[in-house]
N, C-alpha and C positions, 0 to 999 in steps of 0.2 A: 685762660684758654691758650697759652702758650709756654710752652717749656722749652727751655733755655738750653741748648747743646742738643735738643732732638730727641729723636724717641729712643725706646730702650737698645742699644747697643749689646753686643757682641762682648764687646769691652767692660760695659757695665754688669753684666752679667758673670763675666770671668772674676771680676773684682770680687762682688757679693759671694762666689763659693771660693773663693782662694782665702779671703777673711774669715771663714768659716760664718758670715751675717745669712747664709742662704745655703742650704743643699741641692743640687742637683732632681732631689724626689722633691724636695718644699715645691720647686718652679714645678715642676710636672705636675703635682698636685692643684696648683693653682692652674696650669693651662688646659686640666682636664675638665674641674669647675667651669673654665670659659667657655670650652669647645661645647661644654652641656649647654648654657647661658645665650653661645652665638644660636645653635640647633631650635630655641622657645623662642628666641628674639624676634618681635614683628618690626619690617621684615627680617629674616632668616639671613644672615650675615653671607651665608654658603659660601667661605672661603676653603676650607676644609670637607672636603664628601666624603672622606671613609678614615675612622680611627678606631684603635684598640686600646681601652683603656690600660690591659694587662701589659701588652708589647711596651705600649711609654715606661710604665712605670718597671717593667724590667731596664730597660734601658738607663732610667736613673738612675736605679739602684745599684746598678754596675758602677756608673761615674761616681756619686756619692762614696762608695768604697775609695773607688781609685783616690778620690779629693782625700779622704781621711789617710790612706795609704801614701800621699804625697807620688803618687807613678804615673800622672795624667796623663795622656796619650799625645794631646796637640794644642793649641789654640781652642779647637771645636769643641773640645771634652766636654760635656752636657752642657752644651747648647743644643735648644731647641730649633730643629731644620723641619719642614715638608717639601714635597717634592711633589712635583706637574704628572698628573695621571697619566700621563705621556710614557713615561718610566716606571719599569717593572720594578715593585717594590713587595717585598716578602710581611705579610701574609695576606697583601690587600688584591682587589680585582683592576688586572690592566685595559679599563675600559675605553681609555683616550678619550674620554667626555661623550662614547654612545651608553646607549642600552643594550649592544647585541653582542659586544667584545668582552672579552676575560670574565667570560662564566664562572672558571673557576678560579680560587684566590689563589696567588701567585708563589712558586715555588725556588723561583731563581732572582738574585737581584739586579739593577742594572748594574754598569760599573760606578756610575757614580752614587748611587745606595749604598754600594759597598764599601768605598771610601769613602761616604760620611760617618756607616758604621763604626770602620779600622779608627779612623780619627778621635771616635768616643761619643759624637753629635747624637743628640736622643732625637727621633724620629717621630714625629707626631703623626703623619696620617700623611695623606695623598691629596693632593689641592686638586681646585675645579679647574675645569678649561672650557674655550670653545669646541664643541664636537669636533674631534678631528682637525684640529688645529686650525678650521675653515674663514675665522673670518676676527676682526680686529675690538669685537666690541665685547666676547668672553659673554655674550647671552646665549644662551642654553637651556631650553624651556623642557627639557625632559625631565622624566621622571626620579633618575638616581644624581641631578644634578642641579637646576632650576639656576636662578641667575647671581651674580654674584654680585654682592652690593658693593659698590665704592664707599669708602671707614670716610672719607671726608663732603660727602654728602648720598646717603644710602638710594636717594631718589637718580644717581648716577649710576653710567655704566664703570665700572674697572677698567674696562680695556682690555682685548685678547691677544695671543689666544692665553698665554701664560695668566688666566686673570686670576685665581683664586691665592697660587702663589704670591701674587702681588698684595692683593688683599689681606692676604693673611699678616703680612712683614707691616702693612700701614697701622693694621689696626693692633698690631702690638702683641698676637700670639706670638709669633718668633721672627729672632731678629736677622735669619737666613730662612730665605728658599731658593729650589731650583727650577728653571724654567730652559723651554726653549725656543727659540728663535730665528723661521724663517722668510717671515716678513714683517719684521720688529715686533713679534711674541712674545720678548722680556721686555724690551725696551719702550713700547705703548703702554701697558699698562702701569710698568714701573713708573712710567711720566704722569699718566693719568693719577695714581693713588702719590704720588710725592716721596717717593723712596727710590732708591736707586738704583739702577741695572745697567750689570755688564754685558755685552754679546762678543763672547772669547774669538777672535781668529778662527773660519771654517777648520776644525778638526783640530785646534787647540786643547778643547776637552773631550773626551768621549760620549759618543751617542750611543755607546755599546747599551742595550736592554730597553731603550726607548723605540717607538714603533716609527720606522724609515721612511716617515711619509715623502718625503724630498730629499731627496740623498745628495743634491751639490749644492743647496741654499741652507740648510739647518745648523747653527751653531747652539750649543750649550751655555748656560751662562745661570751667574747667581747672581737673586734679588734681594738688594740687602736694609738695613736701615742706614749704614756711610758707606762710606767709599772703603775704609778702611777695613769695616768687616770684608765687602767686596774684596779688597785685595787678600785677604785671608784665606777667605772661600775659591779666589785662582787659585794661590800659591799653593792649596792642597790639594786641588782637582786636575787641572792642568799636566800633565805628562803623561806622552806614549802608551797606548794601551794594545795590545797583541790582538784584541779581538774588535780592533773600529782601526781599520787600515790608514786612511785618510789624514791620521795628525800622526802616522811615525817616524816621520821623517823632523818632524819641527825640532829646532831650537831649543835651550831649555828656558823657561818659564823667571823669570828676575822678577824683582820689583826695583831696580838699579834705577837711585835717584829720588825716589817716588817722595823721599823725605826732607827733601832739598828745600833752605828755606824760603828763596825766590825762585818764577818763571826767567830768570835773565837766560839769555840765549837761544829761548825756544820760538819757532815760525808758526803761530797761528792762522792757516789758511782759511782765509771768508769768500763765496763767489756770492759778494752781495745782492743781485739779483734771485737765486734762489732762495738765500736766509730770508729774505722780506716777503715770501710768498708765505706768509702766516697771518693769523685776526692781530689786531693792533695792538692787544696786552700782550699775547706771547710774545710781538716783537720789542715791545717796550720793554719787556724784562730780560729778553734774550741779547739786547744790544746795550744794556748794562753789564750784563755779566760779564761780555766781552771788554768792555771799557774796562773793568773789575782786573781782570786779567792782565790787561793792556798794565794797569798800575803796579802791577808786582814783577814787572820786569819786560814782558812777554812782548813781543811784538804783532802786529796782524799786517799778513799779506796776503793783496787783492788777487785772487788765485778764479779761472775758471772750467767751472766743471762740464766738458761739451758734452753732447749727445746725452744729454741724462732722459730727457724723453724717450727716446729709442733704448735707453736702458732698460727707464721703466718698464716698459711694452714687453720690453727681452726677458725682465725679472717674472713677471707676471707667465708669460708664455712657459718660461723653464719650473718654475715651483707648481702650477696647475697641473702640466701634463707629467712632471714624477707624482705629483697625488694622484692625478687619474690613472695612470699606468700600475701604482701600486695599490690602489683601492678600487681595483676592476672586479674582484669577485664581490667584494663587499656591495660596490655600486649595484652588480646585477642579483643579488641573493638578499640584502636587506634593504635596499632602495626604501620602501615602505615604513622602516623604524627609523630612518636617518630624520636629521630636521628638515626643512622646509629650506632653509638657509646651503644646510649644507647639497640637498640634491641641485640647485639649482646651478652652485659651484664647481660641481663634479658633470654637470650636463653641459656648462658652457667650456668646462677643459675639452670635453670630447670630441670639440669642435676642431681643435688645434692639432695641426699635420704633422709628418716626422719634418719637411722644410719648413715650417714655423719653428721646429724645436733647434735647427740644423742653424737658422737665420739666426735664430737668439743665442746661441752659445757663440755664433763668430761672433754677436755684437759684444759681448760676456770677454772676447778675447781683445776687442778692440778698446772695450772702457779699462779693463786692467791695464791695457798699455798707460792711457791714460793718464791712470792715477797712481803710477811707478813714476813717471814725470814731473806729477805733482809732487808728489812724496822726497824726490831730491831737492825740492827747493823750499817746503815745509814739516814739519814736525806732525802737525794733526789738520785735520778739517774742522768748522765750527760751524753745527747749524741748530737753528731748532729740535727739540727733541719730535714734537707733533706739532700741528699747526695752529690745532684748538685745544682747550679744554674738554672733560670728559663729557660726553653726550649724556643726554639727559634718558630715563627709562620711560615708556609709556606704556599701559595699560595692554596692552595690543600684545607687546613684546612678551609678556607671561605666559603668554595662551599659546601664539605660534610664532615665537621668536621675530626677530629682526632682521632685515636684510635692506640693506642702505648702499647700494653700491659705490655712488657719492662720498660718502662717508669714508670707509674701505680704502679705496683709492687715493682719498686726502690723508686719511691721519698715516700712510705709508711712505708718503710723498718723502720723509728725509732716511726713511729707514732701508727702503731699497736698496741704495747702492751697496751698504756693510752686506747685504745677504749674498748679492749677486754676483760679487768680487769677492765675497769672503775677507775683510778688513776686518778689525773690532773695532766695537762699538762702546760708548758711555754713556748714561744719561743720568744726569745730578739735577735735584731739584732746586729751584733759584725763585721760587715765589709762587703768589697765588692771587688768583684773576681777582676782580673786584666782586664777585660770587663765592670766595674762598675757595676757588677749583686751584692745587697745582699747575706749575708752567715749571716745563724744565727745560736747560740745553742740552746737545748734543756733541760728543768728541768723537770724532774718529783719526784712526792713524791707521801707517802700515800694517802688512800683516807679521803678526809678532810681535809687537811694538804696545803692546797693554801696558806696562811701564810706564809710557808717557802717559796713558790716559788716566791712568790711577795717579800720576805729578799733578796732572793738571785738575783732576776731578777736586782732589783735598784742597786747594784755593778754591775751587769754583764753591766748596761747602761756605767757608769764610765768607764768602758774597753774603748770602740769607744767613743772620746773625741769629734769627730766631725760627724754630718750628712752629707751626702751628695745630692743636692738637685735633686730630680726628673727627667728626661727630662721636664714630666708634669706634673705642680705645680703650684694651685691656691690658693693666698694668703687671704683667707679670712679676715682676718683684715685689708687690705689694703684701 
């Protein structure tokens, strides 16, 4: 029940078709069989909601040439990707996890479809979400979506809203997907299923073709099985794009260092009263990995983060009222088809004044100062990835979804600040509760600065020497 180096990689996959042991159609033939296999499965796996058997297997047989033609395009060259219903993807429906959106199958793709395209990536289908990216647990009791089960206990939630994507990368269809993230939407479920998620710099990747539910919290980011695919999946998404304003000014995109063989020199900032506000396994595994750390060079300094309550309050205030302000027709013309879950999130935005929106952004302007302060005297922040393990599913939640505001609000508690500042984010997983649930930490650094979190993530792998396998685990090179 445990394999040694993790689940199937990126890497491992590139191998098997460079060797000619595997083509490009072989894996698409076998992830087709699956995605048939997860669809009869009691329960129903619902990482994946919409694929096309013809489009995959076009797509390999593309790569397959190229493999035999020796002209492979990237890294990604048939590997298998999915991508967050969130983003418009050609020829599938852009429903964001409702029943009333993208009637019809889609004709243009986002920008990041497009370069996993260009790259050679074969595109499986469109993963689940929480409707509307509404709420952290990825339950969705509708019709064209139902709930997504957790690969390492199906009787759990994934975690939202990015959940299907996550599911999909645990349970071993493929070893990249895309999510996004604007109140830890890769980075929750990624923790919850034990794979791992980036959350790029606000406007480091493009949001172009995904639906704007929150236009100054929402970053892009890919869910991967290591770190190392993750840094793959930046270094080829990551750059300027003429149609999403917001990242054309950045930097360009490094992985400078990422391979370095010790932590010596780098400042791991802990404001240890916050890291300890978690249940007593996630902190017992999360103040190892730190120790972990601390051994390969790194140092930790005791750094604190003020006003984070007022953040939170500030984060929650600015991502509600951009949903409510952009989902005002939707609200008043399909109210009635919406979940249960989500009317209730879009009624209590409604509440919120243009001086609550005016309040939270100066406070948005005073935490940034902040953590420019912090950032000169540390390298990254270290916290919990979630504070718990994945919550468990009940009977209830099938019929008419979940809504746990408790909940919500806890498992956001370390994710906040990356959205509301806009920093990036990491989360690598470092073990699993004494229920076999994942527990992961969390990296954050400056804005820009993925570099060090992809350094530090590849030690933080070293920690957990061993993966543990799924309940639900499909071995696509088999």
């Amino acid at each position: 029940n445990v394999v040694r180096g993790g689940l199937v990689t990126n890497s491992q996959l590139l191998l098997s078709c460079r060797s000619g042991k595997l083509t490009p159609s072989q894996v698409a033939k076998n992830i087709i069989a699956m995605l048939e296999d997860c669809d009869k499965s009691t329960p129903p796996l619902r990482a994946i909601v919409q694929w096309d058997q013809e489009q995959i297997m076009l797509m390999a047989e593309a790569s397959t040439t190229r493999y035999r033609n020796k002209c492979t395009l990237s890294c990604l060259d048939g590997i298998p990707v999915c991508l967050k219903e969130e983003f418009k993807v050609v020829p599938y429906h852009h429903r964001v996890g409702t029943v009333y959106l993208g009637t019809q199958p889609e004709t243009e793709d986002a920008t990041v479809a497009k370069k996993l395209r260009e790259a050679g990536a074969i595109i499986i289908g469109v993963s689940n979400m929480h409707e509307l990216g509404t709420g952290t647990t990825g339950c969705n009791p509708n019709r064209y979506h139902k709930i997504p089960r957790n690969p390492y206990n199906p009787n759990h939630f994934t975690g939202g809203s990015s959940s299907g994507s996550a599911a999909a990368v645990a349970a071993g269809l493929c070893p990249v997907a895309i999510g996004t993230d604007g109140g830890g939407s890769v980075r929750i479920p990624a923790s919850f299923c034990g794979v791992v998620g980036l959350k790029g710099t606000f406007g480091r990747i493009s949001c172009h073709g995904s639906l704007p539910l929150s236009y100054s919290t929402v970053s892009v980011g890919p869910i991967c099985t290591s770190v190392a695919d993750a840094a793959i999946v930046y270094s080829i998404l990551a750059e300027p794009d003429l149609l999403y304003p917001y990242g054309l000014k950045q930097p360009k995109a490094t992985l400078s260092d990422m391979c370095a063989p010790d932590l010596k020199g780098l400042k791991l900032g802990v404001d240890w009263t916050f890291f300890k506000a978690c249940d007593a396994e996630v902190l017992s595994a999360c103040e190892k990995a730190v120790r972990h750390l601390q051994s390969l060079g790194a140092s930790v300094v005791e750094v604190s983060l003020p006003e984070m309550e007022e953040a939170r309050v500030a984060h929650v205030i600015c991502i509600l009222s951009e949903m409510r302000d952009f989902l005002q027709p939707d609200f008043n013309k399909h109210f009635h088809e919406m979940n249960l879950e989500t009317r209730a999130s879009l009624a209590l935005a409604s509440q919120f004044t243009a001086l609550d929106y005016i309040k939270a952004n100066r406070q948005r302007t005073r935490t940034m100062r902040f953590l420019q302060e912090i950032f000169s005297t540390v390298n990254c922040i270290l916290t919990p990835a979630v504070p718990c393990t994945a919550p468990r599913i009940y009977e209830s939640d099938l019929l008419t979804g979940s809504s746990d505001m408790s909940f919500t609000v806890r498992s956001m508690r370390f994710m906040q600040l990356g959205n509301f500042t806009g920093i990036p984010g990491l989360v690598v997983p470092i073990g699993y509760s004494t229920a076999g649930l994942p527990i992961s930490l969390q990296v954050m650094a400056k804005w820009w600065d993925e570099a060090v979190l992809l350094r530090i993530g590849l030690k933080l792998e070293q920690f957990r020497d061993q993966t543990k396998k799924p309940s639900i685990y499909y071995d696509i090179l088999a």
